[in-house]
N, C-alpha and C positions, 0 to 999 in steps of 0.2 A: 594403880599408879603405872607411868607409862615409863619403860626404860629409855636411856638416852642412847642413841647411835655414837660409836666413835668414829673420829675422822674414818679410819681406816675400812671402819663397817659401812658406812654412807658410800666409802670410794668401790669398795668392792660389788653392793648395790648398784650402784650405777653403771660400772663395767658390766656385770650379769645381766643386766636393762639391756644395753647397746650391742653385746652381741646377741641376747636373741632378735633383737632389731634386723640387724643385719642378715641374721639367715633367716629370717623370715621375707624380707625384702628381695633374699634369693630364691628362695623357693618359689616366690613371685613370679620372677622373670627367670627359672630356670638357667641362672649364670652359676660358673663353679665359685667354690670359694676358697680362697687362696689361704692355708697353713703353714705352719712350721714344722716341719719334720726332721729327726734326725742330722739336722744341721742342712736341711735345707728348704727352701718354699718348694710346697706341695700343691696343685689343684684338686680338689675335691669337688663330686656333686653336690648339692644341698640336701640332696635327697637321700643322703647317708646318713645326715645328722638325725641324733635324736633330738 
């Protein structure tokens, strides 16, 4: 028997979907990728990310 996803579990899946989306599509094109840091936006390589 299959468990049901909650809203909250489905939304969380799909945020974890879209950002590896997105640093994948940077490591692509070698663009940085813009963070949150310490109360301020950060640029990053992609190539730090794990």
């Amino acid at each position: 028997m299959k468990k049901r996803m909650s809203v909250e579990d489905k939304a969380e899946a799909a945020l974890k979907a879209a950002v590896r989306k997105v640093v994948e599509e940077h490591k692509k094109t070698g663009r940085p990728l813009a963070i949150w840091e310490n109360g301020r936006v950060m640029q990053i390589s992609p190539y730090k990310i794990k």
